[in-house]
C-alpha positions, 0 to 999 in steps of 0.5 A, spaced: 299 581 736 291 580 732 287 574 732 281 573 729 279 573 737 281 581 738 287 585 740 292 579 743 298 580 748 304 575 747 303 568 750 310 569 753 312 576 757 318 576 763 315 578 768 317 584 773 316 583 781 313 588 785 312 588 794 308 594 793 304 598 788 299 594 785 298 596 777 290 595 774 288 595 766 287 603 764 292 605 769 299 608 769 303 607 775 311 608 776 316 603 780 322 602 782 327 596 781 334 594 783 333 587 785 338 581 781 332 579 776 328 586 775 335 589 773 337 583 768 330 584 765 329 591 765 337 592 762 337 585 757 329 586 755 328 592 756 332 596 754 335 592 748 329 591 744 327 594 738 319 593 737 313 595 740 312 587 743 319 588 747 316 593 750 310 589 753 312 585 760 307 582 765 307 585 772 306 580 778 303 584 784 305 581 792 310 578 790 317 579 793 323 578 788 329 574 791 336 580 792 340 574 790 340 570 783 342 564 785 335 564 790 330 561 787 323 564 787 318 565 791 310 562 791 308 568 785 300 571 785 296 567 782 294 573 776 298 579 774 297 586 769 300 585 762 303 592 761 308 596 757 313 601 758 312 607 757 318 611 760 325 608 763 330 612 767 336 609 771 340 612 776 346 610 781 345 614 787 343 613 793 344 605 789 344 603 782 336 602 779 330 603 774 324 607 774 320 604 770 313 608 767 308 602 766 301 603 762 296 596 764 293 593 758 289 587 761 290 581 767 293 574 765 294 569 768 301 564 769 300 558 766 308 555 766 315 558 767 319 557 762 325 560 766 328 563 771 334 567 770 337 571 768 329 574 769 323 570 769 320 568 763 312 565 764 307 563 758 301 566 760 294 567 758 290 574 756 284 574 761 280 581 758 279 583 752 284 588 750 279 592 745 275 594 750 279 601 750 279 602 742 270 601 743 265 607 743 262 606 750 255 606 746 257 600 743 260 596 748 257 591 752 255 594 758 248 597 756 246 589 758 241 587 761 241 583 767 245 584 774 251 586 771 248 591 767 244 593 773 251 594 777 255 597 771 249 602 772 249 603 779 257 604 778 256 609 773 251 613 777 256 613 783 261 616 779 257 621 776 255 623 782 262 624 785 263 628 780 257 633 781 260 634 789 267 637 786 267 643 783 267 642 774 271 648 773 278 645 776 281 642 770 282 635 773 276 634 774 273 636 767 277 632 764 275 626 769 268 628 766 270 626 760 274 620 761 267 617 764 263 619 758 268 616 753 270 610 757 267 604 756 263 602 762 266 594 763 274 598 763 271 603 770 272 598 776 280 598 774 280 606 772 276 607 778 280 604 782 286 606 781 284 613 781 280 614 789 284 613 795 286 605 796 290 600 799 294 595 795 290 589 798 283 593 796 286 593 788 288 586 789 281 584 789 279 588 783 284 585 780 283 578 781 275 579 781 277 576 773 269 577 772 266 583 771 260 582 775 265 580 781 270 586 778 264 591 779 262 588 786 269 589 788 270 596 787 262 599 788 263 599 796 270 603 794 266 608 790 260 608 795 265 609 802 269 615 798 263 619 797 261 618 804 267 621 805 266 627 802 259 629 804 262 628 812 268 633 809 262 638 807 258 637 812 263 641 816 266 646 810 265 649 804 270 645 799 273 650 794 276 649 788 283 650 791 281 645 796 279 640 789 286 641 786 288 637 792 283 631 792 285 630 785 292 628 785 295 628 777 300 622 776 304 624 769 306 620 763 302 614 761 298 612 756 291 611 759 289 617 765 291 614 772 289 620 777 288 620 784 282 622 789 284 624 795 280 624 799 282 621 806 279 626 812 285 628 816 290 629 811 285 634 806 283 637 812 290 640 813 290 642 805 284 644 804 284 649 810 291 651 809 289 657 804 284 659 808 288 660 814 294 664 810 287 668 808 285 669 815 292 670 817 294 676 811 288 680 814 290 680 822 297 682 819 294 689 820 299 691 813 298 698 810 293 698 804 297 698 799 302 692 802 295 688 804 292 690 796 299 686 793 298 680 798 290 678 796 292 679 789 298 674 790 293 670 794 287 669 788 293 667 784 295 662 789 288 660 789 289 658 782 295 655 781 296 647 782 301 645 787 305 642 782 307 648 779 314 651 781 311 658 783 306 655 788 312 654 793 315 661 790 308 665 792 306 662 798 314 662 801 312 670 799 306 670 801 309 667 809 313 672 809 309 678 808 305 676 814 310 675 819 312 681 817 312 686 824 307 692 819 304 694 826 307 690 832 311 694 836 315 694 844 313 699 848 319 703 850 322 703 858 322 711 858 326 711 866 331 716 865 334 714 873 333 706 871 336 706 864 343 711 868 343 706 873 343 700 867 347 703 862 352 705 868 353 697 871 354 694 863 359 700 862 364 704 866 366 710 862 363 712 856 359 718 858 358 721 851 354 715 849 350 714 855 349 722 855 346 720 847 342 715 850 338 718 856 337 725 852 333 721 847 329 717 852 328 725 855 325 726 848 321 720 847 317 722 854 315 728 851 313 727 845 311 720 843 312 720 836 319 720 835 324 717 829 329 713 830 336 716 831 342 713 827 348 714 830 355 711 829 360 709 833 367 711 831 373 708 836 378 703 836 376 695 837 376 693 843 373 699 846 366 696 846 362 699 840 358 692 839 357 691 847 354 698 848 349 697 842 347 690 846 345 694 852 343 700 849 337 695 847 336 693 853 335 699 857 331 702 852 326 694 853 327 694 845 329 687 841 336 688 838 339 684 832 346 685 829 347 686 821 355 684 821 357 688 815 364 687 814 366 684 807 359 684 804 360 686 797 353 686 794 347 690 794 342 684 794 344 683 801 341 690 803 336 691 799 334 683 798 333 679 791 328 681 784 322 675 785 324 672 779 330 670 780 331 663 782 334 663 790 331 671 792 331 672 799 329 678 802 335 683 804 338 683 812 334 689 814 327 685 812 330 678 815 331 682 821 325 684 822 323 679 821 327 675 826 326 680 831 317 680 830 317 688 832 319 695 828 322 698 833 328 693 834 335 696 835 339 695 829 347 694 830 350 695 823 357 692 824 363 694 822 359 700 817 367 702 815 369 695 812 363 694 806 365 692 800 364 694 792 364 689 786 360 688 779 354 687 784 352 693 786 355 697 792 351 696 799 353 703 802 350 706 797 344 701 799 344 704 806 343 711 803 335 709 803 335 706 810 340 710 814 336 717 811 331 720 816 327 723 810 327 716 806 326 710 810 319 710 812 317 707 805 324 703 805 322 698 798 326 691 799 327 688 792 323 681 794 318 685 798 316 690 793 312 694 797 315 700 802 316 698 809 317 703 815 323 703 819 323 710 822 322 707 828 328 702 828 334 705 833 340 704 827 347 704 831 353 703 826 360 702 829 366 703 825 374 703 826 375 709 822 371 714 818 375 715 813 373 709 808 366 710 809 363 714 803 361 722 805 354 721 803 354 715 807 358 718 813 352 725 813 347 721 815 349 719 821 351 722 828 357 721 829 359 719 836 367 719 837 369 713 842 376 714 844 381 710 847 381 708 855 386 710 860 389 707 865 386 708 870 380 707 865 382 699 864 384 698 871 377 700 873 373 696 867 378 689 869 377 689 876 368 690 874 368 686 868 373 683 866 377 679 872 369 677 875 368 674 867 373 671 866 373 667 874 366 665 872 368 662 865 374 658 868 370 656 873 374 660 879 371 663 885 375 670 888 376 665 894 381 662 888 385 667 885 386 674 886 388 680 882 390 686 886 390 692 882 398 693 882 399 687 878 392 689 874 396 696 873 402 692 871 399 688 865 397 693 861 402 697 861 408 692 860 403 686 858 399 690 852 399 696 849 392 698 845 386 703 845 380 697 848 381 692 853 381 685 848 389 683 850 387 684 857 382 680 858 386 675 854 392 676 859 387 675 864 384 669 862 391 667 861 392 667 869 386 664 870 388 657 866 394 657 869 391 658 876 386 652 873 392 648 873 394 649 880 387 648 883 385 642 879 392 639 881 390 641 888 384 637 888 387 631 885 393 631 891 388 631 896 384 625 893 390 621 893 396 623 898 396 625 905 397 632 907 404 633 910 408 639 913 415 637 908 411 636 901 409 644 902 414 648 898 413 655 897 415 657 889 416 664 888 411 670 887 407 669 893 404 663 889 405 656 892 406 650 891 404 643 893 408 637 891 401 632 895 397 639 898 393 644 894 395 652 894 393 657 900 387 660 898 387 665 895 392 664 890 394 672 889 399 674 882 405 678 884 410 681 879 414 674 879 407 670 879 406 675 872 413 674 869 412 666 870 405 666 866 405 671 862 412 671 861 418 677 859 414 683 859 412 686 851 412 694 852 418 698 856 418 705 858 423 706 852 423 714 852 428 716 856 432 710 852 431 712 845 433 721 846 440 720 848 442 722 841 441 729 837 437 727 831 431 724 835 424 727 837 418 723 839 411 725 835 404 723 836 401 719 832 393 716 831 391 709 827 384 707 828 387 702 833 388 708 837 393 712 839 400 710 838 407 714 840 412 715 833 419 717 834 423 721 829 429 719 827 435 723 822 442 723 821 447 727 816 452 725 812 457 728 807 454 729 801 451 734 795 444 736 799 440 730 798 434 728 803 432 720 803 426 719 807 424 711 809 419 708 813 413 708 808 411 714 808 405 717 804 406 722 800 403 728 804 408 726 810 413 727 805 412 733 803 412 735 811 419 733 811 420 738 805 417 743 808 420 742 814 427 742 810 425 749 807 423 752 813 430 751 817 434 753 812 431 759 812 431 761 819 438 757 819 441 764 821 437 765 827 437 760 831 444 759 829 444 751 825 451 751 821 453 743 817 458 740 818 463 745 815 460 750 821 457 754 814 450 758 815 447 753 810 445 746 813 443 742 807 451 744 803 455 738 803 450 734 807 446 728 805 439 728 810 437 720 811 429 722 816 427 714 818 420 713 821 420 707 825 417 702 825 418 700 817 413 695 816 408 700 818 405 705 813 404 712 815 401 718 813 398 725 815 400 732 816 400 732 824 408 731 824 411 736 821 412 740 828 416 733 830 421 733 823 422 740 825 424 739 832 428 732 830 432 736 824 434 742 829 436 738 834 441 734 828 443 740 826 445 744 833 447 737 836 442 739 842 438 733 845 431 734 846 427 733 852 426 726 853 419 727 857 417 731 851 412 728 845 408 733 840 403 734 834 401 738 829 402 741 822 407 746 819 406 751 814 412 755 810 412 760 814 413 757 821 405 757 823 403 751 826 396 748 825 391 744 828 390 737 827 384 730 829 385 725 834 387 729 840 385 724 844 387 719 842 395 721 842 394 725 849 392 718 851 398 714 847 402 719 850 400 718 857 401 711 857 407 712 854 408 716 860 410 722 857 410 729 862 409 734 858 406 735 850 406 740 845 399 742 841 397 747 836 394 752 840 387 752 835 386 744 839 386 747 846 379 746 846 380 738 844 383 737 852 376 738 854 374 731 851 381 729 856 379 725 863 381 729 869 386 725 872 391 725 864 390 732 865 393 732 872 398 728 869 401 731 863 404 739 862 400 741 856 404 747 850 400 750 846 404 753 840 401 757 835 409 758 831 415 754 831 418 759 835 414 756 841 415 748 840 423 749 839 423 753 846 419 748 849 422 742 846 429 743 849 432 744 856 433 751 857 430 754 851 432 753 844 439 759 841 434 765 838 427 764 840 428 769 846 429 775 841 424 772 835 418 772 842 418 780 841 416 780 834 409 782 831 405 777 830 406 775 822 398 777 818 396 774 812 398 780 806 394 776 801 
């Protein structure tokens, strides 16, 4: 590679093909190659080669490679850059190609092609000097006399006075600074070049100007029009350094330093001013002191760092947020008591309770502005519309609402948000909402509060405890934030189906609001309001189409679905309304296709009719037959009367968090030593009821005269006791049927029945007392759907009957019993053997 004439390239290079990119000497450009002829050279030549001459091949610029090998090739550009690989990395996707790193040494020329393929191979002819980057500049030739020498200083002059418009103290252009005085003069129209802002046809001509004068001339009005450029850009703004590290784009890798001006108006425009709005943005947010102090001291680091670097996304992603954040923007609260009643009143039927909670707080807020957000929990089955009313408390109160599903979220950072050093952090749902919603006094719907999860990551109720806690949550500190965030003035509504899984600590900090099941006359209500209009307008139907009168409305949720809300029956109706869809559409397409005649009309059963060429009589209206046809045989009977024709058998009460339900007691004796087998999936305080009630009959066997099977006085001897709790799938527990077992194993042992209109609850003691149990409610109303007649309570819940709806209390006969005495007498007909004399008895009191 050494002459006597200098540093030389080898007379043979294969040459590599390029459409775009032009590579000029001093400069390092990257490439991308997959077509047939570059592949081979780079897989054959490339990367099997041993010595540093392997490495150097020539680069043709503007000319096209062919994608087949058998293609042949076309016309090559006259001169093209000897270059050497610096860097090779492959790849298969999106296809299989190299990218090649390529530092230019000098031009040369094509004299002949020695071949074609597998790659081409030229001989060729060195045009530069390839020693002029190894000179110092002061002894290059470039302090000639003459025009070029005048030109080279020209040149020189130009660039230094590009330098002295950008800011020295950005590292890129220091180091440019340096490159300028280190270089020698003849090696700076292709440095220069490379480096501003220019078109592949601009370079093309500075790499055919083989001469330095013409090379020079070529590349002055380049220089000369960037400079321009850059006075227009200050004219009208200050550039800062910020701004500079955009200008100069780095290009890594590479022997000699290939560096980028960018200085095209519109593009740096954008950039430049980027960090200024964000600036004007961080002081219009009206964030507190302490928020606004973190956000300038990211700001200023930002400033500093080059956009290359991975924090830059990370700290503006920050710094984005932080300003969109509602630190001060608020809604202003719709404070019509009237209106708010009339709105909560047409979204809901019911729910007093709720909307009693609702209006009290817009009373409050009318007399006193600055109020904190309660944070209320609405505890009821599903179905009964908890999430619904959350919906439409935001919309009476003029506030933006945003739901938090919370059900299975097992990890902390989905509250609180993730460290900033972690890769992928975010900030938690509370800040997301927020932000979403652009205000701080949003309605916030925690759903499904009851249904958190726990893992290794951290347990998300405890997280809760700050935001739910009036005394905290004015400085709430999202992790990713790291700067307190006031949510006193967010309304959080919480719903859960139970209260029990919800940790204590959790549960105290919020008022708890109970949302019962509804009634029968509740649902009718609600279908007729809601339910039947949706479902219409969903399936396209008109009530001119379909009708349902409220005596089928009556039947569906008694015989067709059994729960506390109103989520089956809406599904019943939607399936009434498809079939009635059918029928109409079939209608239409009779109509459009056969006359309508007298004989085609046949009347099916259930009112409903039927046309075999003519649509139905409008309004098709459902009767009991056109139900059972839809819907099919009813799910629920009235199976009360039917289950209590055999001694040994009471009806209990029973609350679940899907509501309330009815549980019947069932026991049977067998000869045996005295053994009590209990089945049903019972938990271990059940069990011990059953015990208990076992206990308190065979002390009181005498008195209310219960024989076993021999007709002796004690009536587990000889006897086996088997107490079955249906259904046995389901898992049951809780104190509350100690009165039915009771009950159930009395009528066993006396083989007496027990009313059949009776249902009862409540706890036991040893000494025959009977204690107050939860979920009156909820059981009054299984009981009256189940249609009960009367129903047995502890005396100390007769306060709970107030919660009861009018016309259930009508319906049903309440007992209160304060001992067993008093159940047993009411749960069979005429009394129970016994209880007439124990009624004269002192009430028991307490020795202890």
């Amino acid at each position: 590679m050494t002459s006597d004439g200098g540093i030389q390239i080898p007379s043979r290079l294969p040459l590599l093909l390029t459409h775009e990119g032009v590579l000029l000497p001093g400069s390092t450009v990257r490439f991308s190659v997959d077509s047939p002829r570059n592949m081979h050279l780079v897989s054959q030549r490339l990367l099997r080669g041993t010595s540093l001459k392997s490495t150097i091949i020539g680069v043709i610029p503007n000319t096209r490679d062919p994608e087949h090998d058998t293609d042949d090739l076309p016309t090559l550009h006259k001169i093209g850059t000897a270059g050497i690989a610096v860097q090779v990395v492959g790849s298969n996707w999106p296809k299989p190609h190299y990218t090649l790193l390529i530092t230019g040494l000098c031009r040369f020329s094509v004299s002949s092609l020695l071949k074609e393929r597998p790659f081409v191979l030229a001989e060729v002819e060195q045009l530069d000097k390839l020693d002029q980057y190894t000179i110092p500049a002061t002894e290059s030739v470039a302090a000639e006399d003459g025009e070029l020498g005048e030109l080279s200083q020209k040149f020189y002059q130009a660039a230094v006075q590009l330098l002295g418009m950008l800011d020295m103290s950005v590292p890129v252009v220091a180091k440019f600074r340096r490159l300028l005085d280190s270089l020698p003069r003849e090696t700076l129209p292709d440095v220069v070049a490379s480096m501003i802002r220019t078109s592949n046809k601009e370079k093309l001509q500075v790499l055919d100007a083989v001469s330095l004068e013409e090379r020079f001339k070529k590349a002055l009005p380049m220089l000369t029009k960037q400079i321009e450029g850059l006075k227009l850009l200050q004219k009208t703004r200050k550039i800062s350094p910020d701004n500079e590290k955009r200008v100069l784009s780095v290009r890594k890798g590479g022997v000699f330093p290939g560096r980028q001006f960018n200085l095209d108006g519109d593009d740096e425009d954008e950039d430049g001013d980027d960090t200024a709005v964000l600036e004007r943005k961080v002081h219009g947010a009206n964030m507190p002191e302490a928020a606004l102090r973190v956000c300038l001291k990211e700001l200023k680091r930002l400033k500093k760092m080059p956009q290359s670097m991975p924090e830059y996304a990370l700290t503006r992603n920050y710094l984005d947020l932080m300003v969109e954040l509602p630190w001060s923007k608020s809604t202003k609260d719709c404070l019509d008591i009237r209106a708010a009643r009339t709105l909560l009143d047409n979204d809901h039927y019911a729910m007093d309770k709720l909307k009693r909670r609702v209006l009290e707080y817009l009373a409050v807020r009318q007399l006193k502005t600055t109020l904190k957000g309660p944070i209320l929990c609405f505890v009821g089955p599903p179905g009964v519309g908890k999430t619904s009313v959350g919906r439409s408390i935001a919309r009476t109160l003029g506030r933006e609402f945003h739901r938090i599903a919370l059900g299975g979220v097992c990890d902390q950072s989905d509250i609180r948000g993730h460290r900033r050093t972690y890769v992928g952090s975010m900030p938690g749902r509370i800040i997301n909402g927020l932000k979403t919603v652009g205000v701080n006094n949003p309605v916030f719907l925690l759903d499904e509060v009851d249904k958190l999860g726990k893992s290794l990551q951290g347990d998300p109720a405890a997280a809760l405890l700050e935001v739910l806690d009036p005394e905290q949550n004015h400085s709430f500190t999202d992790h990713y934030l790291n700067v307190a965030f006031d949510l006193s003035q967010v309304l959080f509504i919480a719903t859960a189906n139970t209260t029990a899984t919800i940790p204590p600590a959790l549960l105290d900090r919020m008022e708890v609001l109970q949302v019962p099941g509804y009634t029968q006359e509740e649902k009718v209500e609600i279908a007729h309001r809601h339910l039947i209009p949706n479902q219409l307008e969903q399936h396209g139907l008109t009530p001119q189409q379909l009708h349902i009168p409220q005596d089928t409305t009556q039947d569906i949720i008694s015989r067709y679905t059994r729960e506390a809300g109103v989520r089956s029956l809406e599904r019943k109706i939607g399936a009434i309304c498809r079939a009635v869809a059918v029928k109409v559409a079939e209608g239409h397409r009779a109509t459009k296709t056969e006359a309508l005649t007298p004989e085609s009309q046949t009347h099916g059963p259930g009112g409903v009719s039927h046309y075999k060429a003519a649509p139905p009589e409008m309004p098709i209206v459902i009767d009991h037959i056109a139900l059972k046809d839809i819907l099919g045989p009813p799910l629920f009977e009235m199976e009360v009367s039917e289950r209590l024709t055999l001694p040994g058998v009471a009806l209990g009460l029973a609350w679940t968090p899907l509501g309330g339900e009815i549980m019947f007691v069932e026991a049977s004796r067998m000869e045996g030593d005295g053994q009590l087998t209990l089945t049903g999936q019972l938990g271990d305080v059940m069990k011990e009821s059953a015990h208990l009630a076992i206990s308190w009959l065979r002390t009181n066997a005498k008195t209310y005269q219960l024989t076993n099977m021999m007709g002796g006085p004690d009536p587990l001897e000889g006897a086996d006791i088997h107490l079955h709790f249906p259904a046995g799938a389901v898992t049951k527990d809780g104190p509350s049927a100690g009165v039915t077992i009771v009950t159930c194993l009395a009528s066993l042992f006396s083989g007496r029945l027990v009313r059949s209109d009776v249902a009862m609850t409540g706890e036991i003691t040893l000494r025959g007392l009977v204690l107050p149990v939860g979920g009156i409610k909820d059981k009054v109303l299984a009981a009256h759907r189940a249609g009960v007649k009367c129903v047995i309570l502890p005396k100390r819940n007769e306060k709970d009957l107030e919660e009861l709806p009018a016309n259930v209390r009508a319906d049903l006969d309440f007992v209160t019993a304060g001992n067993l005495d008093e159940v047993l007498n009411t749960a069979f007909d005429g009394g129970f053997p016994g209880t007439a004399s124990t009624h004269t008895h002192p009430q028991l009191t307490s020795k202890l």
